[in-house]
C-alpha angles and dihedrals in degrees: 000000000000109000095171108067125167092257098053100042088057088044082049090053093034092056091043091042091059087051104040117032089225127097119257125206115192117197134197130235091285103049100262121138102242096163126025134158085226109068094207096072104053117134087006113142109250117207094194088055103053085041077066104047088047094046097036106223147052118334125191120207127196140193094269095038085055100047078062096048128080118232091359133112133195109295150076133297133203140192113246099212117188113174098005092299132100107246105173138335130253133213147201119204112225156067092318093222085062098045100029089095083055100047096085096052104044077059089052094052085045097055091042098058092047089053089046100054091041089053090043086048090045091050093044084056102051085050094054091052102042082048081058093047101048094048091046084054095048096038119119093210088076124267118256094230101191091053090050099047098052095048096040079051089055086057086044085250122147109219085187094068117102106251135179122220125237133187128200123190134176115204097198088051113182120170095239085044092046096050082040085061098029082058088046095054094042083053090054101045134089127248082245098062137081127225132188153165113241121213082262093061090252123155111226128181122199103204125193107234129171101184135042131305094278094057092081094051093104080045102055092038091065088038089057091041099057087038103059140230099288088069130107119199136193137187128193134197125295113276113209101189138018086268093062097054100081083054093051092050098043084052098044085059095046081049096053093042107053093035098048088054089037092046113009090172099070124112090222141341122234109196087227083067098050107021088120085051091047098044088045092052097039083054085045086057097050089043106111090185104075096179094065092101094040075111084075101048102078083058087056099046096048104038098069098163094052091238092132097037078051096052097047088055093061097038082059085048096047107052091247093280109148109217091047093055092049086055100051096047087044084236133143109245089246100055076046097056094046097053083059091046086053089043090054088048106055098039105033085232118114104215096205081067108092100214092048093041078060093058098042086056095048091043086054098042091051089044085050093056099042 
Protein backbone atom coordinates (compact mmCIF):
# COMPACT_ATOMS: atom_id res chain seq x y z
CA UNK A 1 0.00 0.00 0.00
CA UNK A 2 1.46 3.04 -0.85
CA UNK A 3 1.05 5.64 2.31
CA UNK A 4 3.42 8.45 0.74
CA UNK A 5 1.75 9.82 -2.22
CA UNK A 6 2.91 13.31 -4.21
CA UNK A 7 -0.05 15.41 -2.57
CA UNK A 8 0.59 14.65 0.58
CA UNK A 9 4.50 14.90 0.59
CA UNK A 10 4.12 18.84 -0.78
CA UNK A 11 1.07 19.37 2.06
CA UNK A 12 3.76 17.73 4.48
CA UNK A 13 6.49 20.49 3.32
CA UNK A 14 4.02 23.02 2.97
CA UNK A 15 2.78 22.58 6.84
CA UNK A 16 6.75 22.35 8.16
CA UNK A 17 7.83 25.29 5.73
CA UNK A 18 5.28 27.75 7.46
CA UNK A 19 6.84 26.68 10.81
CA UNK A 20 10.73 26.46 10.06
CA UNK A 21 12.38 29.27 7.06
CA UNK A 22 14.39 26.38 5.52
CA UNK A 23 13.42 24.30 2.52
CA UNK A 24 12.09 20.86 3.07
CA UNK A 25 12.33 17.75 0.33
CA UNK A 26 10.33 14.92 1.08
CA UNK A 27 11.19 11.52 -0.81
CA UNK A 28 9.23 8.20 -1.40
CA UNK A 29 10.16 4.79 -0.64
CA UNK A 30 12.74 4.72 -3.73
CA UNK A 31 14.69 7.84 -3.23
CA UNK A 32 12.95 10.05 -5.52
CA UNK A 33 12.15 13.78 -4.51
CA UNK A 34 8.06 13.82 -4.60
CA UNK A 35 7.61 17.29 -2.44
CA UNK A 36 9.99 19.93 -2.16
CA UNK A 37 9.74 23.58 -1.28
CA UNK A 38 12.06 24.15 -4.43
CA UNK A 39 10.20 23.35 -7.41
CA UNK A 40 13.40 22.38 -9.52
CA UNK A 41 14.05 19.37 -7.82
CA UNK A 42 11.15 17.72 -8.01
CA UNK A 43 11.29 13.70 -9.06
CA UNK A 44 15.04 14.02 -8.90
CA UNK A 45 16.79 10.89 -7.43
CA UNK A 46 18.27 11.84 -3.83
CA UNK A 47 21.41 9.76 -2.57
CA UNK A 48 21.10 10.96 0.91
CA UNK A 49 17.93 9.86 0.87
CA UNK A 50 18.25 6.42 -0.21
CA UNK A 51 21.55 6.28 2.29
CA UNK A 52 18.75 6.72 4.59
CA UNK A 53 16.27 4.26 3.44
CA UNK A 54 19.42 1.38 3.29
CA UNK A 55 20.89 2.39 6.81
CA UNK A 56 17.74 3.08 8.42
CA UNK A 57 18.26 6.22 10.37
CA UNK A 58 19.48 9.92 10.34
CA UNK A 59 21.89 10.82 7.96
CA UNK A 60 23.93 14.35 7.90
CA UNK A 61 25.11 15.61 4.98
CA UNK A 62 27.96 18.57 4.54
CA UNK A 63 29.23 20.62 2.14
CA UNK A 64 32.00 18.16 1.10
CA UNK A 65 29.57 14.70 1.58
CA UNK A 66 27.04 16.58 -1.01
CA UNK A 67 29.34 17.60 -3.45
CA UNK A 68 29.72 13.60 -3.62
CA UNK A 69 26.07 12.88 -3.76
CA UNK A 70 23.90 13.04 -6.59
CA UNK A 71 20.66 15.09 -6.28
CA UNK A 72 21.54 15.98 -2.40
CA UNK A 73 22.55 19.39 -0.55
CA UNK A 74 23.96 20.10 2.61
CA UNK A 75 21.44 19.03 5.42
CA UNK A 76 19.81 16.28 7.49
CA UNK A 77 17.60 13.37 6.58
CA UNK A 78 15.35 11.49 8.33
CA UNK A 79 13.30 8.19 7.98
CA UNK A 80 9.56 8.81 7.79
CA UNK A 81 8.30 5.55 9.55
CA UNK A 82 4.37 4.90 9.50
CA UNK A 83 3.36 1.38 10.96
CA UNK A 84 6.43 0.36 12.01
CA UNK A 85 7.72 0.53 8.71
CA UNK A 86 9.99 3.36 6.81
CA UNK A 87 7.76 4.86 3.98
CA UNK A 88 9.71 7.63 2.66
CA UNK A 89 12.75 10.22 4.01
CA UNK A 90 12.61 13.69 4.90
CA UNK A 91 15.17 16.64 4.60
CA UNK A 92 16.20 20.03 5.83
CA UNK A 93 18.00 21.98 3.82
CA UNK A 94 20.92 23.64 5.64
CA UNK A 95 24.34 23.74 7.55
CA UNK A 96 23.43 20.62 9.64
CA UNK A 97 24.90 22.14 12.92
CA UNK A 98 22.17 24.91 12.45
CA UNK A 99 19.44 22.79 11.68
CA UNK A 100 20.46 19.63 13.62
CA UNK A 101 17.89 21.08 17.14
CA UNK A 102 14.94 21.23 14.25
CA UNK A 103 15.46 17.91 12.65
CA UNK A 104 13.46 16.05 14.93
CA UNK A 105 10.81 17.94 14.69
CA UNK A 106 10.51 18.54 11.24
CA UNK A 107 10.33 14.19 11.47
CA UNK A 108 7.85 14.48 13.85
CA UNK A 109 5.54 16.99 11.59
CA UNK A 110 6.29 14.56 8.68
CA UNK A 111 5.10 11.48 10.33
CA UNK A 112 1.82 13.45 11.82
CA UNK A 113 0.56 14.44 8.96
CA UNK A 114 1.00 11.00 7.39
CA UNK A 115 -0.95 9.42 10.43
CA UNK A 116 -3.55 12.10 10.12
CA UNK A 117 -4.44 11.71 6.62
CA UNK A 118 -4.31 7.66 6.94
CA UNK A 119 -6.71 7.87 9.95
CA UNK A 120 -9.13 10.80 7.79
CA UNK A 121 -8.96 8.37 4.80
CA UNK A 122 -9.73 5.30 7.21
CA UNK A 123 -12.75 7.20 8.71
CA UNK A 124 -14.04 8.45 5.12
CA UNK A 125 -14.07 5.00 4.36
CA UNK A 126 -15.90 3.66 7.08
CA UNK A 127 -18.44 6.34 6.28
CA UNK A 128 -18.77 5.26 2.42
CA UNK A 129 -19.44 1.67 3.38
CA UNK A 130 -21.78 2.08 6.33
CA UNK A 131 -23.64 4.70 3.74
CA UNK A 132 -23.81 1.33 1.44
CA UNK A 133 -24.91 -0.49 3.92
CA UNK A 134 -27.62 1.70 5.23
CA UNK A 135 -29.14 2.34 1.73
CA UNK A 136 -28.93 -1.52 0.88
CA UNK A 137 -30.89 -1.97 4.17
CA UNK A 138 -33.60 0.74 3.35
CA UNK A 139 -33.90 -0.15 -0.64
CA UNK A 140 -37.16 -1.31 -2.01
CA UNK A 141 -35.50 -3.48 -4.78
CA UNK A 142 -34.51 -6.43 -1.69
CA UNK A 143 -31.44 -6.52 0.09
CA UNK A 144 -28.99 -9.04 -0.81
CA UNK A 145 -28.46 -10.26 2.94
CA UNK A 146 -25.69 -12.24 2.57
CA UNK A 147 -23.82 -9.39 0.87
CA UNK A 148 -24.86 -6.91 3.89
CA UNK A 149 -24.03 -9.02 6.63
CA UNK A 150 -20.99 -9.73 5.73
CA UNK A 151 -20.03 -6.15 5.01
CA UNK A 152 -22.07 -4.41 8.39
CA UNK A 153 -19.59 -7.76 10.47
CA UNK A 154 -16.58 -6.35 8.94
CA UNK A 155 -17.59 -2.97 10.79
CA UNK A 156 -18.39 -5.41 14.24
CA UNK A 157 -21.97 -4.59 13.56
CA UNK A 158 -25.07 -7.33 14.40
CA UNK A 159 -27.65 -7.15 11.62
CA UNK A 160 -29.73 -9.51 13.89
CA UNK A 161 -30.25 -7.09 16.33
CA UNK A 162 -33.64 -5.42 16.38
CA UNK A 163 -33.07 -1.65 15.09
CA UNK A 164 -35.42 1.47 14.49
CA UNK A 165 -35.00 3.80 11.47
CA UNK A 166 -34.43 7.47 11.66
CA UNK A 167 -34.33 9.99 9.27
CA UNK A 168 -32.72 13.44 9.58
CA UNK A 169 -33.25 16.49 6.73
CA UNK A 170 -32.17 20.11 6.49
CA UNK A 171 -34.25 22.24 4.34
CA UNK A 172 -32.04 24.73 3.93
CA UNK A 173 -29.39 21.99 2.90
CA UNK A 174 -25.82 23.51 2.11
CA UNK A 175 -22.52 20.93 1.59
CA UNK A 176 -20.34 22.58 4.65
CA UNK A 177 -24.04 22.49 6.84
CA UNK A 178 -24.74 18.91 5.74
CA UNK A 179 -20.94 17.33 6.82
CA UNK A 180 -21.50 19.94 10.22
CA UNK A 181 -24.79 17.64 11.00
CA UNK A 182 -23.58 14.44 9.53
CA UNK A 183 -20.51 15.03 12.31
CA UNK A 184 -23.16 15.86 14.89
CA UNK A 185 -25.09 12.71 14.44
CA UNK A 186 -21.71 10.30 14.24
CA UNK A 187 -20.83 12.09 17.68
CA UNK A 188 -24.40 11.01 19.14
CA UNK A 189 -24.60 7.47 18.03
CA UNK A 190 -23.52 4.27 19.49
CA UNK A 191 -20.52 1.79 18.07
CA UNK A 192 -23.34 -0.43 17.56
CA UNK A 193 -25.36 1.88 14.93
CA UNK A 194 -25.22 2.59 11.46
CA UNK A 195 -25.45 5.81 9.93
CA UNK A 196 -25.74 6.97 5.98
CA UNK A 197 -26.46 9.50 3.26
CA UNK A 198 -29.28 8.47 0.96
CA UNK A 199 -29.25 9.48 -2.90
CA UNK A 200 -31.49 12.26 -1.67
CA UNK A 201 -28.77 13.67 0.64
CA UNK A 202 -30.74 12.35 3.77
CA UNK A 203 -29.25 11.65 6.73
CA UNK A 204 -30.59 7.89 8.28
CA UNK A 205 -29.69 6.38 11.22
CA UNK A 206 -30.16 2.93 11.80
CA UNK A 207 -30.32 2.68 15.71
CA UNK A 208 -30.09 -0.56 17.67
CA UNK A 209 -33.16 -0.76 19.93
CA UNK A 210 -34.35 -3.59 22.00
CA UNK A 211 -37.30 -2.32 23.24
CA UNK A 212 -40.41 -0.11 21.69
CA UNK A 213 -40.41 3.26 19.92
CA UNK A 214 -40.28 5.22 23.09
CA UNK A 215 -37.38 3.74 24.19
CA UNK A 216 -35.18 6.08 21.91
CA UNK A 217 -36.91 9.39 23.17
CA UNK A 218 -33.85 10.36 25.44
CA UNK A 219 -32.12 9.37 22.44
CA UNK A 220 -33.70 11.58 19.88
CA UNK A 221 -33.85 14.56 22.39
CA UNK A 222 -30.12 14.70 22.54
CA UNK A 223 -30.07 13.87 18.50
CA UNK A 224 -32.26 17.03 17.89
CA UNK A 225 -30.10 19.10 20.58
CA UNK A 226 -26.48 18.67 18.96
CA UNK A 227 -28.24 19.08 15.45
CA UNK A 228 -29.61 22.02 15.68
CA UNK A 229 -33.13 23.81 15.09
CA UNK A 230 -33.20 23.78 11.18
CA UNK A 231 -33.57 20.06 11.36
CA UNK A 232 -36.17 18.19 10.77
CA UNK A 233 -36.24 14.20 12.33
CA UNK A 234 -38.16 11.35 11.86
CA UNK A 235 -38.51 7.58 13.58
CA UNK A 236 -40.06 5.06 12.44
CA UNK A 237 -41.36 1.61 14.06
CA UNK A 238 -38.91 -1.31 15.58
CA UNK A 239 -37.51 -3.80 12.81
CA UNK A 240 -36.88 -6.87 13.98
CA UNK A 241 -35.12 -8.38 11.10
CA UNK A 242 -33.18 -7.09 7.70
CA UNK A 243 -36.54 -7.44 5.93
CA UNK A 244 -38.14 -4.93 8.08
CA UNK A 245 -35.50 -2.00 7.46
CA UNK A 246 -36.66 -0.79 4.43
CA UNK A 247 -40.66 -0.44 6.76
CA UNK A 248 -39.09 1.35 9.51
CA UNK A 249 -37.47 3.82 7.14
CA UNK A 250 -40.41 4.35 4.87
CA UNK A 251 -42.36 5.13 8.33
CA UNK A 252 -39.79 7.27 9.90
CA UNK A 253 -40.29 9.81 6.45
CA UNK A 254 -44.53 9.73 6.53
CA UNK A 255 -43.85 10.64 10.41
CA UNK A 256 -41.73 13.43 9.76
CA UNK A 257 -43.92 14.69 6.99
CA UNK A 258 -47.07 14.93 8.21
CA UNK A 259 -45.88 15.95 11.53
CA UNK A 260 -43.45 18.58 10.44
CA UNK A 261 -46.55 20.36 8.30
CA UNK A 262 -49.30 19.27 11.52
CA UNK A 263 -46.97 20.47 14.13
CA UNK A 264 -44.02 22.36 12.75
CA UNK A 265 -43.12 23.20 15.88
CA UNK A 266 -42.01 19.71 17.13
CA UNK A 267 -38.56 18.82 17.90
CA UNK A 268 -39.00 15.54 16.25
CA UNK A 269 -42.02 12.93 15.01
CA UNK A 270 -42.13 9.02 16.18
CA UNK A 271 -44.50 7.12 13.90
CA UNK A 272 -46.03 5.61 17.10
CA UNK A 273 -47.16 9.16 17.67
CA UNK A 274 -48.53 9.71 14.67
CA UNK A 275 -49.29 6.26 13.16
CA UNK A 276 -53.36 7.41 13.02
CA UNK A 277 -51.91 10.94 11.02
CA UNK A 278 -49.88 8.98 8.85
CA UNK A 279 -52.44 6.27 8.07
CA UNK A 280 -55.17 9.17 7.57
CA UNK A 281 -53.01 11.01 5.19
CA UNK A 282 -51.67 8.10 3.45
CA UNK A 283 -55.91 7.17 2.91
CA UNK A 284 -56.34 11.45 1.82
CA UNK A 285 -53.75 10.79 -0.86
CA UNK A 286 -55.44 7.58 -2.40
CA UNK A 287 -58.93 9.40 -2.21
CA UNK A 288 -60.08 10.14 -6.18
CA UNK A 289 -62.80 11.85 -5.10
CA UNK A 290 -61.29 15.35 -3.82
CA UNK A 291 -64.34 16.75 -2.90
CA UNK A 292 -64.95 14.24 -0.15
CA UNK A 293 -63.69 17.01 2.89
CA UNK A 294 -65.58 20.33 1.10
CA UNK A 295 -67.53 19.70 4.25
CA UNK A 296 -64.48 21.30 5.95
CA UNK A 297 -64.05 24.23 3.91
CA UNK A 298 -66.87 26.65 5.31
CA UNK A 299 -64.87 26.08 8.86
CA UNK A 300 -61.74 27.32 7.07
CA UNK A 301 -63.17 30.27 5.35
CA UNK A 302 -65.03 31.73 8.56
CA UNK A 303 -62.66 31.06 11.35
CA UNK A 304 -60.01 33.49 10.36
CA UNK A 305 -58.31 33.61 13.33
CA UNK A 306 -57.94 29.67 13.57
CA UNK A 307 -59.94 29.64 17.34
CA UNK A 308 -62.15 26.86 16.28
CA UNK A 309 -59.59 24.98 14.29
CA UNK A 310 -57.91 25.45 17.33
CA UNK A 311 -60.73 24.01 19.54
CA UNK A 312 -61.32 21.05 17.61
CA UNK A 313 -57.89 20.29 17.93
CA UNK A 314 -58.12 20.10 21.87
CA UNK A 315 -61.46 18.50 22.09
CA UNK A 316 -59.66 15.69 20.02
CA UNK A 317 -56.98 15.99 22.57
CA UNK A 318 -58.81 15.95 24.98
CA UNK A 319 -60.94 13.03 24.62
CA UNK A 320 -63.98 15.23 24.18
CA UNK A 321 -64.37 15.88 28.10
CA UNK A 322 -65.79 19.34 28.65
CA UNK A 323 -64.25 20.80 31.61
CA UNK A 324 -60.50 19.64 30.33
CA UNK A 325 -60.84 21.26 27.17
CA UNK A 326 -62.06 24.66 28.92
CA UNK A 327 -59.14 24.49 30.74
CA UNK A 328 -56.68 24.03 27.98
CA UNK A 329 -58.15 26.98 25.56
CA UNK A 330 -58.41 29.37 29.00
CA UNK A 331 -61.94 29.67 28.04
CA UNK A 332 -64.96 29.80 29.90
CA UNK A 333 -67.54 25.96 28.90
CA UNK A 334 -69.95 28.05 27.37
CA UNK A 335 -67.79 29.85 24.95
CA UNK A 336 -66.85 26.51 24.57
CA UNK A 337 -70.11 25.23 23.86
CA UNK A 338 -70.82 27.65 21.66
CA UNK A 339 -67.44 27.14 19.27
CA UNK A 340 -68.88 23.41 18.84
CA UNK A 341 -72.16 24.67 18.21
CA UNK A 342 -70.37 27.03 15.30
CA UNK A 343 -68.28 23.99 14.19
CA UNK A 344 -71.75 21.77 13.70
CA UNK A 345 -73.02 24.39 11.98
CA UNK A 346 -70.64 25.08 9.28
CA UNK A 347 -69.81 21.65 8.45
CA UNK A 348 -72.98 19.73 9.09
CA UNK A 349 -70.66 17.30 11.30
CA UNK A 350 -71.32 17.16 15.27
CA UNK A 351 -68.34 16.74 16.54
CA UNK A 352 -69.62 14.97 19.97
CA UNK A 353 -70.70 12.11 17.30
CA UNK A 354 -68.02 9.82 17.03
CA UNK A 355 -68.32 8.97 13.66
CA UNK A 356 -68.60 12.62 12.60
CA UNK A 357 -65.74 13.81 15.20
CA UNK A 358 -63.66 11.09 12.78
CA UNK A 359 -64.39 12.97 9.69
CA UNK A 360 -63.79 16.43 11.04
CA UNK A 361 -60.10 15.06 12.02
CA UNK A 362 -59.42 13.52 8.71
CA UNK A 363 -60.95 16.75 6.85
CA UNK A 364 -58.39 18.82 8.96
CA UNK A 365 -55.36 16.50 8.60
CA UNK A 366 -55.78 16.41 4.94
CA UNK A 367 -56.44 20.49 5.01
CA UNK A 368 -53.22 20.63 7.12
CA UNK A 369 -51.11 18.77 4.39
CA UNK A 370 -52.48 20.60 1.22
Amino acid sequence: MQFLTNELAQEIVERTMKILNKNINVMNGEGVIIGSGDSERMNQIHDGALLVLKKGESVEIDESKAAGMKGSRPGINLPIVFSNQIVGVVGITGEPGQIRNYAQLVKMAAELVLEQSFLLESVQWKQRLQSEIVNQLISEDGVNEEWVKRRAAFLGINLDQPRMAMVLEQPNNTEISHQKLIRSVQYEIAKTDLVGVTFNNEIVVLKEADGNEMDVTPFLIRLQKSSGNEVLIGSGSLARNIKEYNHSFQQAKRAMMVGSKLHPEAPFYQYGKYRLETMLAKMCEDEKDHTAFSFYEPLLVHDKKGELVHTLEAYIKDGGELNKVADTLFIHRNTLRYRIEKISELTNKDPRNVRDLIELYTAKIYYGLK
